[in-house]
C-alpha positions in Angstrom: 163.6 93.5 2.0 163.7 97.1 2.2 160.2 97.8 0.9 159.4 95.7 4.0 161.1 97.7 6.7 160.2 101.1 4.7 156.9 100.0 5.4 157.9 99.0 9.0 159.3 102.0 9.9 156.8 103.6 8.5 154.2 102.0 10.3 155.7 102.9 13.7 156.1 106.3 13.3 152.9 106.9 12.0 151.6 105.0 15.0 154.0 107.3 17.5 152.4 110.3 15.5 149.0 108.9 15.8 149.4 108.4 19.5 151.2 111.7 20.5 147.9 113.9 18.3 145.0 111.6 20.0 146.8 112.2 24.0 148.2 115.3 23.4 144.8 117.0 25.1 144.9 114.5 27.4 147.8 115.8 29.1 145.9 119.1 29.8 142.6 117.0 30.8 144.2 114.5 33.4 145.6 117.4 35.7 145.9 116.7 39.9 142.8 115.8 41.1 141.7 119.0 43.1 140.0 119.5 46.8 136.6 119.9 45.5 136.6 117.6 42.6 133.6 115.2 42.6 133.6 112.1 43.0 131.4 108.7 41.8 129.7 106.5 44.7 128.2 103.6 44.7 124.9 105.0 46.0 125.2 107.2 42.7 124.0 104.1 40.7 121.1 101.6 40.8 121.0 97.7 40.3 118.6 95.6 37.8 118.0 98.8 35.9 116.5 98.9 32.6 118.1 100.2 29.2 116.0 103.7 29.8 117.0 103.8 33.3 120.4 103.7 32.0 120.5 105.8 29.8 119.3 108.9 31.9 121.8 107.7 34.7 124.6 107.6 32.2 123.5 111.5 30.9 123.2 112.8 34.6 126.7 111.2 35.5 128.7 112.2 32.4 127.5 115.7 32.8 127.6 116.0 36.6 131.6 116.5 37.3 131.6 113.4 39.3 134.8 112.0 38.5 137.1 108.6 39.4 138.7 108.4 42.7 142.2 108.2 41.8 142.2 108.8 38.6 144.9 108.7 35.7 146.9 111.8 36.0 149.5 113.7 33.7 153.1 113.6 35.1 154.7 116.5 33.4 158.4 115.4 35.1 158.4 112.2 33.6 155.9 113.2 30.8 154.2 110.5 31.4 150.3 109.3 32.6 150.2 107.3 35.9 147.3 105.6 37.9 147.3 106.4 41.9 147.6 103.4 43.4 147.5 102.8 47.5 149.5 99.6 48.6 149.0 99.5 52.2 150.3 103.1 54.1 151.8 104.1 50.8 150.5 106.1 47.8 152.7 105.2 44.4 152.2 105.3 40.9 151.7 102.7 38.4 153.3 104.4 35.3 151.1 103.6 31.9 152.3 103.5 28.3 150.7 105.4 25.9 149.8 101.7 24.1 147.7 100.9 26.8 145.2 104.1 26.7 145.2 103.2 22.7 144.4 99.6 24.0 141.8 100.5 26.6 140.1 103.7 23.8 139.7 100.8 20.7 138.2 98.4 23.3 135.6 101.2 24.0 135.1 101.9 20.4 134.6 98.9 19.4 132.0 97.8 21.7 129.9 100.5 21.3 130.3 100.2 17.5 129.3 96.7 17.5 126.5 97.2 20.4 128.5 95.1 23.3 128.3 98.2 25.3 126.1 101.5 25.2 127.9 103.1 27.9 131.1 103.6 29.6 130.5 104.2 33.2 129.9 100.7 35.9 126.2 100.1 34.9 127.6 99.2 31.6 131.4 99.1 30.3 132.4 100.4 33.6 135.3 97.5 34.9 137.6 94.6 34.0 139.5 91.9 34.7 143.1 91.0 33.6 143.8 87.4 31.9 147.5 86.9 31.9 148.7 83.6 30.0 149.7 81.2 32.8 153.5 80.7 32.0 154.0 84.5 31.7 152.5 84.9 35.0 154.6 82.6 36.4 157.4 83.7 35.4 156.9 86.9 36.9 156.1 86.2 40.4 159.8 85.1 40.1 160.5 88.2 39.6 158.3 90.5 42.0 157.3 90.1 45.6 153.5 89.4 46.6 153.9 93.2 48.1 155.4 94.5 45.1 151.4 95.7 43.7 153.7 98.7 41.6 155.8 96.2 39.8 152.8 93.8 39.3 150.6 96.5 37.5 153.4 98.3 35.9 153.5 94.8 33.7 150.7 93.8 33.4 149.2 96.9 32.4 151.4 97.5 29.6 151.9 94.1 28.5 151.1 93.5 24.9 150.5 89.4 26.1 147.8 90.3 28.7 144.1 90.7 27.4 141.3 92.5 29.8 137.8 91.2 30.5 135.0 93.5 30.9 131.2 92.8 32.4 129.5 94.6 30.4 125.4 95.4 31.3 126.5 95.2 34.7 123.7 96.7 36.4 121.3 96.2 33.6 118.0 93.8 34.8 117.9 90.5 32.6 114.9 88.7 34.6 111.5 88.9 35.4 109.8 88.4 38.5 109.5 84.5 38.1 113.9 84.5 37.1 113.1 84.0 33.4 115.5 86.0 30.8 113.5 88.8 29.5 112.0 88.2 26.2 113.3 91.8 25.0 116.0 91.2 22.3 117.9 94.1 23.4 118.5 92.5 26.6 119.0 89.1 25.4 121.8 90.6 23.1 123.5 92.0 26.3 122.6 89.0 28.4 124.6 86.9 26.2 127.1 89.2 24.8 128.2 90.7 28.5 131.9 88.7 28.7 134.0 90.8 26.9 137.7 90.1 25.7 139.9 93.0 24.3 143.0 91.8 23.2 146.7 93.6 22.6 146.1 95.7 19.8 145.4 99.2 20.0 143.4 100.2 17.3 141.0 98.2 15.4 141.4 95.7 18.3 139.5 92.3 17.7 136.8 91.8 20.4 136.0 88.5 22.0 133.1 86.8 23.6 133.6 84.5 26.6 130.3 82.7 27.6 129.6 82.0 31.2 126.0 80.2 31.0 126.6 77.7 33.7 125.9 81.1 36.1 122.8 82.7 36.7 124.2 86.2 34.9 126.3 84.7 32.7 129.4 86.5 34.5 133.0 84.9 33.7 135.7 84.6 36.3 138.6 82.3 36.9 137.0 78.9 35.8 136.3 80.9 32.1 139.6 82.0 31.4 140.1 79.6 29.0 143.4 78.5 30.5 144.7 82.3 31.7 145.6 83.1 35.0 143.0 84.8 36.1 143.1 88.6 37.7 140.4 90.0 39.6 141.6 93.7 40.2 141.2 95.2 36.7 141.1 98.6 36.2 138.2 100.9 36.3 136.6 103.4 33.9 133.4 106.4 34.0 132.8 108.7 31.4 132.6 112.2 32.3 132.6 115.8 30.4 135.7 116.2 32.6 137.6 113.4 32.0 141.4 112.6 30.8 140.8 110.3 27.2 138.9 110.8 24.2 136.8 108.1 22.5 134.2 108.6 19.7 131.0 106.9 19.9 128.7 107.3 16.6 129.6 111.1 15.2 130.7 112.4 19.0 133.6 112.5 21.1 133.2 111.7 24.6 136.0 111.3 27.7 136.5 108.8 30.5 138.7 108.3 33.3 140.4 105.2 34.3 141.1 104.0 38.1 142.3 100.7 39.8 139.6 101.7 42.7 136.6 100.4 42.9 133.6 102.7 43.4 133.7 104.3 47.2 131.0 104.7 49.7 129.7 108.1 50.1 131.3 108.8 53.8 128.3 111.7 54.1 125.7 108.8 53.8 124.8 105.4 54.9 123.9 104.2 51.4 124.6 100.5 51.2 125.5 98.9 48.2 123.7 96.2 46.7 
């Protein structure tokens, strides 16, 4: 019995210790967004793109100081990282434990490893969705109000019970001009691989594939969820040479941010979205 919680204890610290090393630039990183920082649009990006496209979009965006619109900051008075988030006329904060940045970095890493994703910005790994097991969700909309959007993604961002979906290849072009799925195996692979399920564990997180085939993209929403309440306003993330959090992908080290807003229109354009 003590052997076991030696090795418990043991465990958690190194965990704490592993945490504190990997965020501890992170806190210098994920400073106030400034007056002239940059920021991603929609019209920055392209749909039904193809793997090269992508890959020269991805290199001009990482490099490009275009960052998030609200963005994960540091709070040095709380010492804590936060995510902006605007719930009507207010501006709050959603307070973030350092589990889930482990959570969201080993989903990244893993994906890439195993070739889910090639990217982390919205062509690619770029947005989720939150599956929250049905009788935890209802059990907490006894305990917030519909308005309460704070107390809502305070929990179920940190919550070791909720998983997150991500569309990956989001922008990527499966079809030819006749519909038909492209014959490249590359794009098959993503085709069929582009539900993504990261579960609760922050390193070394097991991965899961959700298939979706009765739609034309094979894109999972609530009728996929395999039971889980289903929640559409996940949380957003774009690399960038600027950003708050580390990942490593092959021999580098790259950074991201992470938002719970969606990609803005460029109010010194008329781009439309499609």
């Amino acid at each position: 019995m003590k052997q076991i919680i030696f090795i418990s204890l043991f465990c958690i610290i190194s965990f704490e210790s592993f945490s504190q090393n990997l965020l501890e630039e992170s806190k210098s990183r994920c400073i106030s967004r400034s007056s002239d920082e940059l920021t991603v649009y929609q019209g920055d990006l392209s749909w039904n793109v193809t793997v090269e496209d992508m890959d020269k979009k991805f290199a001009d965006i990482y490099q490009s100081g275009k960052r998030l619109q609200g963005r994960v900051e540091w709070d040095p008075s709380t010492n804590q990282f936060f995510v902006p988030l605007s719930n009507s006329d207010k501006h709050e904060k959603v307070y973030l434990k350092d589990e889930f940045i482990l959570k969201v970095i080993g989903h990244i890493e893993e994906a890439l490893k195993l070739n889910y994703a090639q990217y982390v910005f919205f062509p690619d790994m770029g947005h989720s969705h939150l599956l929250i097991p049905q009788e935890l969700y209802n059990e907490k909309t006894k305990q917030y109000k519909t308005e309460d959007k704070v107390g809502y993604y305070t929990w179920m961002l940190n919550s070791s019970e909720v998983d997150f979906l991500y569309h990956t290849a989001e922008q990527l072009n499966f079809f030819d001009a006749d519909k038909n799925l492209l014959l490249d195996r590359q794009v098959q692979w993503r085709f069929y691989t582009r539900n993504l399920v990261g579960n609760s564990s922050p390193k070394g997180s097991n991965l899961k594939i959700y298939k979706a085939i009765d739609t034309s993209a094979n894109t999972a929403a609530e009728s996929h969820a395999h039971g889980a309440k289903w929640w559409g306003g996940g949380f957003n993330i774009s690399s960038s040479s600027q950003g708050c959090f580390p990942y490593k992908q092959g021999d580098k080290t790259l950074y991201f941010d992470l938002s719970l807003e969606d990609l803005p229109m460029d109010p010194n354009t008329s781009d439309v979205y499609y």
